[in-house]
C-alpha positions in Angstrom: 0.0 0.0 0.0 1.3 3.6 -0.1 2.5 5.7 2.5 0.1 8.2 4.0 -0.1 11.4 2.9 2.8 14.1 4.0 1.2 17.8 5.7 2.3 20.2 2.3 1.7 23.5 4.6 5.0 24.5 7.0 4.8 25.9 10.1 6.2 29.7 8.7 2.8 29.1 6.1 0.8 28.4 9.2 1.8 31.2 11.2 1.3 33.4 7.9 -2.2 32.4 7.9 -3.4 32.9 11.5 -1.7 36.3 11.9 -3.4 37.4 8.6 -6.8 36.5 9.5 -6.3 37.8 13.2 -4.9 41.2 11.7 -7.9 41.4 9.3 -10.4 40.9 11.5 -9.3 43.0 14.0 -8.4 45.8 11.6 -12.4 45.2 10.9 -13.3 45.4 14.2 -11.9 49.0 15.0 -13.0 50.0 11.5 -16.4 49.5 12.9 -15.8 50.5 16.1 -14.4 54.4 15.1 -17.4 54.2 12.2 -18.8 57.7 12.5 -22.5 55.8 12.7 -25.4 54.8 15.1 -25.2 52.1 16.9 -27.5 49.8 15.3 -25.7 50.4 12.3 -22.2 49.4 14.3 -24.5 46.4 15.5 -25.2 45.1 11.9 -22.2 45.3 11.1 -20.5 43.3 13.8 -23.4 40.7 13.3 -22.3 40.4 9.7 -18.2 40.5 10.6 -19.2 37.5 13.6 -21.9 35.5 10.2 -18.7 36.4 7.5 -16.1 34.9 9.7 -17.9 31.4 11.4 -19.5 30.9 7.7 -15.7 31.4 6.3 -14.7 28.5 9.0 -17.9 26.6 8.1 -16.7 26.4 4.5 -13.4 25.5 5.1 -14.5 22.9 7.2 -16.6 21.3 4.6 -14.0 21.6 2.1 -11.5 20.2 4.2 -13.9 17.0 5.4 -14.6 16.5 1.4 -11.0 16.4 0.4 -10.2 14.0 3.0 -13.5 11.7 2.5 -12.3 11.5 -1.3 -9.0 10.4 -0.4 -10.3 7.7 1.7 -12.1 6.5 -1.1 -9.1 6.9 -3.4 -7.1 4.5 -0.2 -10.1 2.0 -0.2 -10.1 1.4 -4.1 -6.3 1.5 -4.3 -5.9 -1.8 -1.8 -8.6 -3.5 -3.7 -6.9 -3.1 -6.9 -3.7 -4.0 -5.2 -5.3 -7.3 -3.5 -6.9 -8.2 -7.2 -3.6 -7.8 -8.8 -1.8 -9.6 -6.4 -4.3 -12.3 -6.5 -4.4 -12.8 -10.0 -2.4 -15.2 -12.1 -1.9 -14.6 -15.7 0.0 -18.1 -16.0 -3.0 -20.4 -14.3 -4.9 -22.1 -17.4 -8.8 -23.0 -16.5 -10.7 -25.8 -16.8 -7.2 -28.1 -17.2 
């Protein structure tokens, strides 16, 4: 069978990533914050950063459990082709 699948992301990618969304969305949250507005308008707007950012994780999520439902798949078919190939003979003659 093969060898499992290596993690392609390093940890300088991952730190990237995290710092990025943290900065954006607290760059959002002041922009709201200081928004020379009401504050139901500040309050709809915070309720659509909080609905932006869980359905962003949501997504990714979903993503993330397809990708790795397909490859588990891809795994299952692979050691059944490998068992059929292994069991097969091309030399045995039937009905001798």
């Amino acid at each position: 069978m093969s060898a499992p699948m290596k993690n392609r992301t390093t940890a300088a990618y991952y730190v990237q990533a995290v710092l990025s969304f943290a900065l954006s969305g607290i760059a959002l949250a002041v922009g709201i914050a200081y928004l020379p507005v009401g504050g139901w308008t500040r309050a709809f707007l915070g309720i659509g950063l909080l609905y932006t950012v869980t359905s962003a994780f949501t997504l990714a999520k979903v993503i993330r459990d397809r990708n790795e439902s397909a490859e588990i798949v891809s795994r299952v078919d692979q050691a059944r082709l490998e068992k059929l190939l292994s069991e097969h003979d091309p030399f045995k003659v039937e009905g001798v």
